[in-house]
MARGU-940451 format. One record per residue (C-alpha): residue number from 1; residue in one letter; x, y, z. Coordinates in Angstrom, 3 decimals. Example, Ala and Ser with C-alpha at 12.3 -4.5 7.8 and 13.67 -1.06 7.14 Angstrom:
REM residues 2
<num = 1	residuo = A	x = 12.300	y = -4.500	z = 7.800>
<num = 2	residuo = S	x = 13.670	y = -1.060	z = 7.140>
END
This chain:
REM residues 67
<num = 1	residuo = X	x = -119.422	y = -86.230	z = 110.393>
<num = 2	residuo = X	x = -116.556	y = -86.210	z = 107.837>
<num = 3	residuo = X	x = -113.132	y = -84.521	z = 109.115>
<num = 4	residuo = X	x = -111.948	y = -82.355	z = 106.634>
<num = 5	residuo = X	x = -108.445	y = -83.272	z = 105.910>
<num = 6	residuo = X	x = -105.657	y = -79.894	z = 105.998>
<num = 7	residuo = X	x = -102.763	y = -79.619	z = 103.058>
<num = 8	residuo = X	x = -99.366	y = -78.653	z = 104.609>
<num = 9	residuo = X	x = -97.594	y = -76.424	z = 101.984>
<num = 10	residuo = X	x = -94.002	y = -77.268	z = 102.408>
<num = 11	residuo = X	x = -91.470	y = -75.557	z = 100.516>
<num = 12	residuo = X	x = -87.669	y = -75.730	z = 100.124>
<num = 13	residuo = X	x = -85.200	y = -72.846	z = 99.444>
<num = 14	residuo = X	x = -82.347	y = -73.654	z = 97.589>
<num = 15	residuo = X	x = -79.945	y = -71.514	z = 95.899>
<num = 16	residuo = X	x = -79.215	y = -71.769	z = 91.599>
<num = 17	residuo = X	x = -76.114	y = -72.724	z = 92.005>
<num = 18	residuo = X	x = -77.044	y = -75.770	z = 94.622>
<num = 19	residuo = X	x = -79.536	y = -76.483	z = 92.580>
<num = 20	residuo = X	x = -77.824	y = -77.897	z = 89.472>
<num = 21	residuo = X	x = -75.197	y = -79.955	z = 92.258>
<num = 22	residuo = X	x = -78.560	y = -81.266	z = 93.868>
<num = 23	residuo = X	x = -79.613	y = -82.563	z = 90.597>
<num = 24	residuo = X	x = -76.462	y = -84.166	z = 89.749>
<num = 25	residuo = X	x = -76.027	y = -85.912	z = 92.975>
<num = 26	residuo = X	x = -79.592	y = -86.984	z = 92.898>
<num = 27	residuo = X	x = -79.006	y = -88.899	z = 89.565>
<num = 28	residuo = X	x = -75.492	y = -90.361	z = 90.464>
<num = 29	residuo = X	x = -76.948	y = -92.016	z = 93.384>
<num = 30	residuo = X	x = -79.595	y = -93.933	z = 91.026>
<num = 31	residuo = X	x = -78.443	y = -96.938	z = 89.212>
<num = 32	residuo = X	x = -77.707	y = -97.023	z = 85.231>
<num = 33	residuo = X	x = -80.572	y = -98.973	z = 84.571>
<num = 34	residuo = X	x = -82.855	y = -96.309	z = 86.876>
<num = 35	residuo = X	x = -81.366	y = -93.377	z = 84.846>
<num = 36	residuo = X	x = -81.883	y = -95.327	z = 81.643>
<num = 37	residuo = X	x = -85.789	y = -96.377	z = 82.393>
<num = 38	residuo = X	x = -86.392	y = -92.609	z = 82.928>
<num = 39	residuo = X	x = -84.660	y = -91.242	z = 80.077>
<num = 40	residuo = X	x = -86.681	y = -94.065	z = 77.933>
<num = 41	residuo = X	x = -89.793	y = -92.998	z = 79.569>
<num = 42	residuo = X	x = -88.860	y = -89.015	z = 79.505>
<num = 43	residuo = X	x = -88.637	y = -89.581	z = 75.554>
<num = 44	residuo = X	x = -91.366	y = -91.674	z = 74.977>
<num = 45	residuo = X	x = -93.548	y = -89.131	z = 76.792>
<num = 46	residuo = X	x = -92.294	y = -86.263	z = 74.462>
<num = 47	residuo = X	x = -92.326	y = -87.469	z = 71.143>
<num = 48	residuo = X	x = -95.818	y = -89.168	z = 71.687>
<num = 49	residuo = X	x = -96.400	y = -85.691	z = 72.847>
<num = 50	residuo = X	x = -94.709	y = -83.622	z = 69.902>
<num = 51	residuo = X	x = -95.749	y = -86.105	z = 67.269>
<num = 52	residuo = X	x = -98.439	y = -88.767	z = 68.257>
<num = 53	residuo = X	x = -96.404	y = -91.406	z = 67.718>
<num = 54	residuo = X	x = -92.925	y = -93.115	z = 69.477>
<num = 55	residuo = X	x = -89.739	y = -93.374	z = 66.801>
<num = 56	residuo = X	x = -88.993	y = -96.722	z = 65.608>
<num = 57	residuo = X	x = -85.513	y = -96.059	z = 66.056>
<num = 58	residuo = X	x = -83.343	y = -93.093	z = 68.759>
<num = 59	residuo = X	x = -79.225	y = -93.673	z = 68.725>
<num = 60	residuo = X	x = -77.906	y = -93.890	z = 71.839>
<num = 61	residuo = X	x = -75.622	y = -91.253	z = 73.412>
<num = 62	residuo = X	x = -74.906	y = -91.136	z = 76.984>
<num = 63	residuo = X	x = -72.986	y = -87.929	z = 78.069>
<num = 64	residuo = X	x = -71.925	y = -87.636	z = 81.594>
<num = 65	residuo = X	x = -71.057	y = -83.796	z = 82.932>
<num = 66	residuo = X	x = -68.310	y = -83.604	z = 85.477>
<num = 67	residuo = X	x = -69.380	y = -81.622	z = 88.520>
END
């Protein structure tokens, strides 16, 4: 006989306001090249999305927001 296997729901309160600092700190402790991979893969994943196809060319602006 197969056990049946139980889901834990686990959830996490966090305020707004913490929630924009959490963000923050949670990028500034990944590497540039980390950030950079996911941005690349954030956009590729929306304009294949929005237009069926990846743009041949995307400038490339970096803005950092102070905390």
């Amino acid at each position: 006989m197969e056990a049946k296997r139980k889901i834990t729901v686990v959830v996490n309160h966090v305020k707004m306001d913490e929630e924009d600092r959490l963000d923050v700190l949670f990028w500034l402790s990944k590497t540039p090249a980390e950030r950079l991979t996911e941005v690349f893969r954030l956009r590729q994943n929306y304009f294949t999305w929005a237009d069926g196809s990846f743009p041949e060319k995307i400038e490339k602006v970096v803005h950092r927001r102070r905390m």
